[in-house]
DRENDO-1510 file (C-alpha; in Angstrom, 1 decimal, always signed):
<recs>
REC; n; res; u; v; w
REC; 1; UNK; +19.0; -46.0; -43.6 .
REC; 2; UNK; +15.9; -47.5; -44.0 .
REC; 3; UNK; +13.2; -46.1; -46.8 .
REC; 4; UNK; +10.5; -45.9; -44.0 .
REC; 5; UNK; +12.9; -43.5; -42.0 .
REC; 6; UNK; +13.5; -41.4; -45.0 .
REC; 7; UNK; +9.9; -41.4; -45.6 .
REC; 8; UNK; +9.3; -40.0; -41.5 .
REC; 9; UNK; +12.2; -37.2; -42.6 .
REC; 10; UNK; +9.7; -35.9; -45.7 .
REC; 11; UNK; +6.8; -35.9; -43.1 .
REC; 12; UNK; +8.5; -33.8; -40.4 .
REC; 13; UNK; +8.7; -31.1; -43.7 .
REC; 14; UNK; +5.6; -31.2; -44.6 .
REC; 15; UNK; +4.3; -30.8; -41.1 .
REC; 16; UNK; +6.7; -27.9; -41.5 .
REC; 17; UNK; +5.2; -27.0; -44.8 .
REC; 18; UNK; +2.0; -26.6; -43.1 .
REC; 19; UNK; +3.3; -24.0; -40.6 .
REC; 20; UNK; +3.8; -21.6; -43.8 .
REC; 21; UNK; +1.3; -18.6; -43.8 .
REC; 22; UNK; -0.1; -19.6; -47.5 .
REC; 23; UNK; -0.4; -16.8; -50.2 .
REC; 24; UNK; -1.4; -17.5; -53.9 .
REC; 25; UNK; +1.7; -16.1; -55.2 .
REC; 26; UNK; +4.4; -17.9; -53.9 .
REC; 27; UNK; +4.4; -22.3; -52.4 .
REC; 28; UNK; +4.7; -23.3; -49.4 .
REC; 29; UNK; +7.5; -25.8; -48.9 .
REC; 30; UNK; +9.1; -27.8; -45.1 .
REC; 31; UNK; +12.6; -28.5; -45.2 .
REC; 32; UNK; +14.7; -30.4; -42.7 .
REC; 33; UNK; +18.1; -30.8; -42.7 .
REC; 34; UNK; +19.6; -34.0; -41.1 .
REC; 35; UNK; +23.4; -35.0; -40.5 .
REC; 36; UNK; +24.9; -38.5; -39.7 .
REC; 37; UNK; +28.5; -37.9; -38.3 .
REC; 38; UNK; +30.6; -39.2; -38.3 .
REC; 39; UNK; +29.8; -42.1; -40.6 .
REC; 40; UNK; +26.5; -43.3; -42.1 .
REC; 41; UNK; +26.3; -46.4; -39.1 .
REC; 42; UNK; +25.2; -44.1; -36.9 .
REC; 43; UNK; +21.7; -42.3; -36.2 .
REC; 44; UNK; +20.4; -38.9; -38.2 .
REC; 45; UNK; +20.4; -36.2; -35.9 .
REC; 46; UNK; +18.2; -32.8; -37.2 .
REC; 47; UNK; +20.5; -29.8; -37.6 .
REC; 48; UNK; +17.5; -27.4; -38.4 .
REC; 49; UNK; +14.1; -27.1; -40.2 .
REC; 50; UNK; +12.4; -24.3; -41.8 .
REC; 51; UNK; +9.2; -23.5; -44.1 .
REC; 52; UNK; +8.5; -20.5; -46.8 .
REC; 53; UNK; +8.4; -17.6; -45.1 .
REC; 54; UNK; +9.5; -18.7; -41.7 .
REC; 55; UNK; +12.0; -15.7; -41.3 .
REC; 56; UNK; +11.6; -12.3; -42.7 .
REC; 57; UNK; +12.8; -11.2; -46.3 .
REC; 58; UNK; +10.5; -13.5; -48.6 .
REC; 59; UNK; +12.3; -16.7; -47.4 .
REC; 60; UNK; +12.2; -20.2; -48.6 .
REC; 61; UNK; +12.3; -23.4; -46.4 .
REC; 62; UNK; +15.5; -24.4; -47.4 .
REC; 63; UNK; +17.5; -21.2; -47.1 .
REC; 64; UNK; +15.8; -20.7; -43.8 .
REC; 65; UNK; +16.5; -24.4; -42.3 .
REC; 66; UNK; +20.5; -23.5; -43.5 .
REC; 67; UNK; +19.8; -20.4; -41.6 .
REC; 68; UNK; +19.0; -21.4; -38.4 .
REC; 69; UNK; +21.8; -24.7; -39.0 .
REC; 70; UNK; +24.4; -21.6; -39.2 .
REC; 71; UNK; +23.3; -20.0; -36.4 .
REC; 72; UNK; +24.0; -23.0; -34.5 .
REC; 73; UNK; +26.6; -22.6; -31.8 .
REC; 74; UNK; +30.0; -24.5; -31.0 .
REC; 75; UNK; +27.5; -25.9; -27.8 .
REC; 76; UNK; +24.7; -26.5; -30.3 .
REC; 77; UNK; +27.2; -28.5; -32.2 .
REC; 78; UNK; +29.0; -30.1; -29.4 .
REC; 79; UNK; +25.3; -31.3; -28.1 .
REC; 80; UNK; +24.6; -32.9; -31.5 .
REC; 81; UNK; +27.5; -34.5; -32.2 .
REC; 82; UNK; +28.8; -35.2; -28.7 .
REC; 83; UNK; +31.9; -37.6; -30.1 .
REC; 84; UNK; +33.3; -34.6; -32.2 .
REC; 85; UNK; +36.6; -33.3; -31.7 .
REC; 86; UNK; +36.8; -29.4; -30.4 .
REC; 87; UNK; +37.4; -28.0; -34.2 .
REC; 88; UNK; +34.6; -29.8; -35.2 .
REC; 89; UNK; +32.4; -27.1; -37.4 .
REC; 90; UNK; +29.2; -26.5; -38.9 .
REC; 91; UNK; +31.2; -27.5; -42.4 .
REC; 92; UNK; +32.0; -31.1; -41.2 .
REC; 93; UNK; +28.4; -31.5; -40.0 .
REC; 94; UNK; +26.7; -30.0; -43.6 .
REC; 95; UNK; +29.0; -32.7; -45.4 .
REC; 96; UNK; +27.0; -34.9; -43.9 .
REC; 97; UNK; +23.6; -33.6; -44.5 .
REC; 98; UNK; +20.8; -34.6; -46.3 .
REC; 99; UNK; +18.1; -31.9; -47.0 .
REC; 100; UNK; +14.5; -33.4; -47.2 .
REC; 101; UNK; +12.4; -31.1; -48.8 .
REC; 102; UNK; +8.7; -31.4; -49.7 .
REC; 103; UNK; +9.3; -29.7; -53.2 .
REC; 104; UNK; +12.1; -29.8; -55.2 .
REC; 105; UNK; +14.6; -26.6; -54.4 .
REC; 106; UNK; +14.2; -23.6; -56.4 .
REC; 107; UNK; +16.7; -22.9; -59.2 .
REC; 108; UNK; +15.2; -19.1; -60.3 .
REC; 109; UNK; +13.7; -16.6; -57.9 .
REC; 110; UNK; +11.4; -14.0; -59.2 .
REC; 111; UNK; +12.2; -11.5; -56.6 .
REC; 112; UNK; +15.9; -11.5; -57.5 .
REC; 113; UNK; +16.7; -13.4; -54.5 .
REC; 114; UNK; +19.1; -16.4; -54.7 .
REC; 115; UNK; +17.7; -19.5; -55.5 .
REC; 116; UNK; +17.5; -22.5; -52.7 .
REC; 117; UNK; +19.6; -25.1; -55.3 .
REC; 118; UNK; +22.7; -22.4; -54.9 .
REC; 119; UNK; +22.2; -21.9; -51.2 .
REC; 120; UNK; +22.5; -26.2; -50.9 .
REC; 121; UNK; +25.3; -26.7; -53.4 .
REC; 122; UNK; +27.3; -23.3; -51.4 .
REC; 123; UNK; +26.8; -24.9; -48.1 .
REC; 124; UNK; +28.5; -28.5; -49.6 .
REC; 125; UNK; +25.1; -30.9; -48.6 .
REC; 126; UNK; +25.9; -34.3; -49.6 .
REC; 127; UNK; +22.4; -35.2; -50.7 .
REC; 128; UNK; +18.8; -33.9; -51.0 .
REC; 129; UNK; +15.3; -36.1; -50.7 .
REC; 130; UNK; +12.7; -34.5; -52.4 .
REC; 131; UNK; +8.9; -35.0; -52.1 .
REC; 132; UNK; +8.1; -34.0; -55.4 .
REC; 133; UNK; +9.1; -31.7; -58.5 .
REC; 134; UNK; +8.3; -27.9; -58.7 .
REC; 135; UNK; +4.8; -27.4; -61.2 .
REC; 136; UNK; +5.6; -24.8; -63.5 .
REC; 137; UNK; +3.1; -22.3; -61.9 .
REC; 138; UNK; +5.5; -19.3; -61.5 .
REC; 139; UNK; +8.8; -20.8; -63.1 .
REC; 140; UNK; +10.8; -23.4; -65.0 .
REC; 141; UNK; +12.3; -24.9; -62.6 .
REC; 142; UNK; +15.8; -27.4; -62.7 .
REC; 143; UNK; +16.9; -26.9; -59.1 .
REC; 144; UNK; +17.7; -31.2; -58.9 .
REC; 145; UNK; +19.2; -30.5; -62.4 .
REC; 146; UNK; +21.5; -28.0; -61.1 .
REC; 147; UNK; +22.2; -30.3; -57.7 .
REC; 148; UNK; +23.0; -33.2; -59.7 .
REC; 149; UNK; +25.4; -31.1; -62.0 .
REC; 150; UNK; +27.2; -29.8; -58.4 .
REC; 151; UNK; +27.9; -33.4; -57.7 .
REC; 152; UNK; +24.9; -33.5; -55.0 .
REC; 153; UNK; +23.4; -36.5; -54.9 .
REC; 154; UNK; +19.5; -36.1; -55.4 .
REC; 155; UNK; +16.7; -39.0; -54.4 .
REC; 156; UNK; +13.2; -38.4; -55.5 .
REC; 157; UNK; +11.2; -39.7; -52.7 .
REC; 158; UNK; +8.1; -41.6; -53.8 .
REC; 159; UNK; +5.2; -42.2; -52.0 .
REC; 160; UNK; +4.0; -38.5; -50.3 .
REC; 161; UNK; +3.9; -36.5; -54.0 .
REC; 162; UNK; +0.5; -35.8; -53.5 .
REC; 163; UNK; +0.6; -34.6; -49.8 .
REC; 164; UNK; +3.1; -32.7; -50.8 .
REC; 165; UNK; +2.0; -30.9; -53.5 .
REC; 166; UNK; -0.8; -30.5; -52.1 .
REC; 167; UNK; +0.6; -28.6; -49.4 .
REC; 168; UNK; +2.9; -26.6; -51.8 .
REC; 169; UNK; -0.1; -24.9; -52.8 .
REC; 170; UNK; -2.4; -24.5; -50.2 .
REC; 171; UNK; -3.7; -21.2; -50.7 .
REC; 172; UNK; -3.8; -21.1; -54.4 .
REC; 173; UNK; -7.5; -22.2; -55.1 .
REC; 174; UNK; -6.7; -25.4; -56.4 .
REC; 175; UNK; -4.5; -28.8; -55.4 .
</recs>
């Protein structure tokens, strides 16, 4: 896949970055989770987006855009990936997916609340794009660390850092 479509993925999250309610305490992130099944020749099709706080609980835009992917049903499925056999599962699709994310996935939650970097390595992505690294503002954060070590391929996007982190803390009083 060309740069210049990975580059239209990241901007489809931050357009769902700026959906996110901004408070001071917390970032706002767009997440979109893309498949290509059943081989890489063919076109990404979006599984699901999400943003902070898109779904009750405190939620972050990746667990919310694997949220919605798992609530997908066997039609959803079958609509996406029309050439798929009848067992064909929300697990074959998410070994197929790469996450674009505007900032890089959380690896500590200060609410207690599982950190996005688990939530991607439990569901098995294959790869995650990332618009730019967490700032230290709340936490020390190694979520790509913590990818990388799950055997998740991780590809720092260049190019929209600003935009993104800009976004990220909108709401905060600075940028």
């Amino acid at each position: 896949m060309a740069v210049e479509q990975h580059i239209q993925f990241l901007r489809f999250a931050l357009s769902e970055a700026a959906k996110c309610e901004p408070v001071s305490t917390a970032f706002s992130v767009g997440c979109v989770l893309t498949a290509q099944w059943p081989s890489d020749d063919i076109e990404p099709v979006v599984l699901a987006s999400g943003y902070s706080r898109e779904l009750p609980g405190n939620t972050h835009a990746e667990a919310n855009a694997l949220t919605k992917a798992k609530n997908l049903s066997s039609t959803d499925l079958a609509t996406l990936f029309p050439s798929a056999p009848p067992s064909f599962e929300l697990a074959d699709a998410l070994a197929h997916t790469d996450v674009y994310t505007t900032l890089e996935p959380c690896s500590v939650r200060t609410s207690g609340l599982s950190p996005c970097a688990d939530a991607l390595i439990a569901a098995k992505i294959r790869r995650c794009f990332i618009g730019v690294g967490e700032p230290d503002d709340f936490v020390n954060c190694e979520g790509a660390q913590k990818l990388k070590d799950a055997g998740i391929e991780v590809i720092w996007l260049k190019g929209l850092e600003q935009e993104c982190l800009k976004a990220a803390r909108r709401g905060h009083g600075h940028t």
